[in-house]
C-alpha positions in Angstrom: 0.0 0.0 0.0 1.2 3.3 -0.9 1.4 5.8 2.2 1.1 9.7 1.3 1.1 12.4 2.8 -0.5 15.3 1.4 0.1 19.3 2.4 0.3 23.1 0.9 2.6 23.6 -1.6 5.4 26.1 -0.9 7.8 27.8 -3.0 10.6 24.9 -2.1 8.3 22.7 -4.1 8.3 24.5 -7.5 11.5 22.7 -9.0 9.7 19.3 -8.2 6.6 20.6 -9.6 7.7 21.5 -12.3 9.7 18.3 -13.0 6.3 16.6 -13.2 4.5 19.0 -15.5 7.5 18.9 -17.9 6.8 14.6 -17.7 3.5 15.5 -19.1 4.8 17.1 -22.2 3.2 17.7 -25.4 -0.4 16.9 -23.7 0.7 20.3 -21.6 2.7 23.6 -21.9 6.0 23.5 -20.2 5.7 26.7 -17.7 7.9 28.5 -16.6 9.1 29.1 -12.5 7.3 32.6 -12.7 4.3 31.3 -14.3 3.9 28.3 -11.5 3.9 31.0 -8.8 2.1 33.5 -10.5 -0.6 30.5 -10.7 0.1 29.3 -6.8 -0.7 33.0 -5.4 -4.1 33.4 -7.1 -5.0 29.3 -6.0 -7.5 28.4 -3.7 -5.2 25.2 -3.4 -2.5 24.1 -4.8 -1.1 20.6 -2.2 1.6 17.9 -3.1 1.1 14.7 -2.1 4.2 12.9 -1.2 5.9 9.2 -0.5 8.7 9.2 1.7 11.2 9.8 -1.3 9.3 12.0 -3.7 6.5 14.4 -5.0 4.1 11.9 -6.1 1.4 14.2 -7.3 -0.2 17.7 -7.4 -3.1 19.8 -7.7 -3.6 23.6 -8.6 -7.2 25.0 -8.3 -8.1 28.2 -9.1 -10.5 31.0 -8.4 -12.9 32.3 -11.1 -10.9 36.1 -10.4 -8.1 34.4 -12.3 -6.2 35.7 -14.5 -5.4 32.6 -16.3 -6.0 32.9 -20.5 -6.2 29.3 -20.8 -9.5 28.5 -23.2 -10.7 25.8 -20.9 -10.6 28.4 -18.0 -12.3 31.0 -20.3 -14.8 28.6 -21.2 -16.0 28.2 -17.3 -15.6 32.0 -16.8 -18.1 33.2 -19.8 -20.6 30.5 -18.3 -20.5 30.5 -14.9 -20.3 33.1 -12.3 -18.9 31.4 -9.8 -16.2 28.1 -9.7 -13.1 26.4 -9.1 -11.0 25.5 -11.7 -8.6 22.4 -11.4 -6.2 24.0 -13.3 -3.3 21.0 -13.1 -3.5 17.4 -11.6 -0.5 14.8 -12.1 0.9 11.9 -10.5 4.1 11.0 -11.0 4.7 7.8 -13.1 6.5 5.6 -10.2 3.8 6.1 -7.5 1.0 4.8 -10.0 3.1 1.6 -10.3 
């Protein structure tokens, strides 16, 4: 059984973050450091869940205030008022072993 922990993201955590984004490549943009915590002040959320050795996984949600020019995120804020946007979600490959 896999045993994770999961807590608030801080700033120590972008490098790792980022190394799982950049896994996910073509299917997502590479971002860019500034871009990630640009994102992570306007969250609601943004945790890493964790083994004992590595980031196994995290998710960004964000606010409809966003400013965030994706066209999935523009889609949500022309329709709905009000929402929370899972912006990113990955697990890292080893954990999901």
């Amino acid at each position: 059984m896999l045993n994770l922990t999961i807590n608030q993201a801080m700033e120590d955590d972008y490098p790792g973050l980022l190394d799982l984004n950049n896994l996910a490549v073509p299917n997502v943009n590479a971002i860019p450091t500034e871009t990630l915590a640009s994102l992570h002040s306007q969250s609601v959320y943004l945790g890493v869940a964790r083994t004992s050795t590595e980031i196994a996984g995290f998710l960004l949600a964000l606010p409809c205030t966003a400013d965030y020019d994706s066209p999935n995120f523009q889609y949500f804020k022309r329709r709905y008022e009000a929402f929370a946007y899972i912006c990113l979600l990955y697990t890292s490959p080893s954990p999901r072993d």
